[in-house]
C-alpha positions as CSV (number, residue, x, y, z in Angstrom):
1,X,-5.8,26.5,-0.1
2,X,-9.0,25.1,-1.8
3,X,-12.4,25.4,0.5
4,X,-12.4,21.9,1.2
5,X,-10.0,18.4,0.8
6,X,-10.9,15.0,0.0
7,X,-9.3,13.3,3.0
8,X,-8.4,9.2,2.8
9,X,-7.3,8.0,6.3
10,X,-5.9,4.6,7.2
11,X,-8.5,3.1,9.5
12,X,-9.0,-0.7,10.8
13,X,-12.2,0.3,12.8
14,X,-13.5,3.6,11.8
15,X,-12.0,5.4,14.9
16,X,-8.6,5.8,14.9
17,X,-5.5,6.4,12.3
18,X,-4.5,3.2,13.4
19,X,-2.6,1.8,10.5
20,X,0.7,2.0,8.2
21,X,-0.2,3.5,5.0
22,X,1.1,-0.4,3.2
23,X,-0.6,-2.1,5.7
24,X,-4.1,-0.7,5.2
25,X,-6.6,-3.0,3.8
26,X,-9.1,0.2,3.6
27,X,-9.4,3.8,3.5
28,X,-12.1,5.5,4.7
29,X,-12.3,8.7,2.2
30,X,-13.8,12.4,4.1
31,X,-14.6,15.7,2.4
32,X,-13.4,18.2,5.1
33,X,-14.5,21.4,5.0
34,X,-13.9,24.6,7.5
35,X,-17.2,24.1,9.1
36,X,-18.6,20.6,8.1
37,X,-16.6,16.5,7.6
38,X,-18.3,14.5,5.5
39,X,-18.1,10.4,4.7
40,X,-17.9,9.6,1.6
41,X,-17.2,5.8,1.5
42,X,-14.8,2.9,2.0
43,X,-12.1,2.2,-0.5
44,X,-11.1,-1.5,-0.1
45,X,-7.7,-2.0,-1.4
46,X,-5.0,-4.5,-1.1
47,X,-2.1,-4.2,1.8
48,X,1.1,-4.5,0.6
49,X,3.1,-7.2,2.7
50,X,6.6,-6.0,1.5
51,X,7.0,-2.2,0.4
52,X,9.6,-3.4,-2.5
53,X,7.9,-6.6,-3.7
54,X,4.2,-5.2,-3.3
55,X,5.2,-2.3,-5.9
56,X,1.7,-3.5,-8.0
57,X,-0.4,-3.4,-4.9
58,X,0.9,0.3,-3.9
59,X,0.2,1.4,-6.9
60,X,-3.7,0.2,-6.6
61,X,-3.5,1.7,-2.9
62,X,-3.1,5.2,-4.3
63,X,-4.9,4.8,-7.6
64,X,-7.9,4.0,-5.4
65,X,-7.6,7.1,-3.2
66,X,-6.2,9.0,-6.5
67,X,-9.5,11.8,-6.0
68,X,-8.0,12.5,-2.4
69,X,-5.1,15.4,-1.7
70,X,-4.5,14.3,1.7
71,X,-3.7,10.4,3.2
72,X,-3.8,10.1,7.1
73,X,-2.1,6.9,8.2
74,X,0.3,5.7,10.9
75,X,3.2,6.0,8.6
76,X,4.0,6.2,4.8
77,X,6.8,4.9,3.9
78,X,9.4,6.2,1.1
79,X,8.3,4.4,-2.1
80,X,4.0,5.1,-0.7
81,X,4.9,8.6,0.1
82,X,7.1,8.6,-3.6
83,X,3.5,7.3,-5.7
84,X,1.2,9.6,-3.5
85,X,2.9,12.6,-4.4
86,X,3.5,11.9,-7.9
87,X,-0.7,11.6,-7.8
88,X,-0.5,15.0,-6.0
89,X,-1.8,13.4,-2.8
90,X,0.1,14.8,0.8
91,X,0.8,12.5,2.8
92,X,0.2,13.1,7.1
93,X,1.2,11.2,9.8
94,X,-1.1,11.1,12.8
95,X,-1.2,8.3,15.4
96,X,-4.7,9.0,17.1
97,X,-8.2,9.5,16.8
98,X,-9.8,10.3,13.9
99,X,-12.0,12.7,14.7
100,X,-8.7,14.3,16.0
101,X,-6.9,14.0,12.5
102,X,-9.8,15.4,11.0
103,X,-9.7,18.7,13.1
104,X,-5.4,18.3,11.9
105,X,-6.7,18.7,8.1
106,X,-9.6,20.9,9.1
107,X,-6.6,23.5,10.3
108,X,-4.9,23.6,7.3
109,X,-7.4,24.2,5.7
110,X,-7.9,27.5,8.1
111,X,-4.6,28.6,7.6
């Protein structure tokens, strides 16, 4: 495990994991380290309306987060979680805070 991960998480306010992977309009983008989280910036991207018909738009999504190796959102569906791992980008699930997603990531990274 590397000594730290470029984290992007799906975020409509800057507090919570809040959206679906397609229907974020943002990421905000974290280095996470065992003893430190850092912000980097905000990634503004497209939402996809339609996971099939949006196939442009999801690739922008994960081109734009393509320096990350983890995504924290809502959900991901099948062809977002198909694009982020062929960009060797994991892909976690966490309804909540996310200060409390953060730790999630910070835990792998202790393990």
């Amino acid at each position: 495990m590397p000594e730290n991960l470029r984290v992007a998480v799906a975020s409509s306010q800057g507090k919570s994991v809040d959206l679906h992977f397609g229907h974020a309009d943002q990421f905000l983008v974290f280095d996470v380290a065992a003893n430190r989280v850092e912000f980097i910036d905000t990634r503004h991207v497209r939402a996809v309306e339609d996971d099939l018909e949006g196939v442009e738009d999801l690739d922008l999504a994960v081109e734009s987060i393509g320096d990350c190796q983890v995504v924290l959102s809502m959900r991901a569906g099948p062809h977002a979680q198909e694009r982020l791992l062929k960009h060797g980008i994991r892909s976690i699930e966490h309804a909540g805070t996310l200060i409390a997603g953060l730790t999630e990531v910070r835990s792998m990274l202790a393990a």
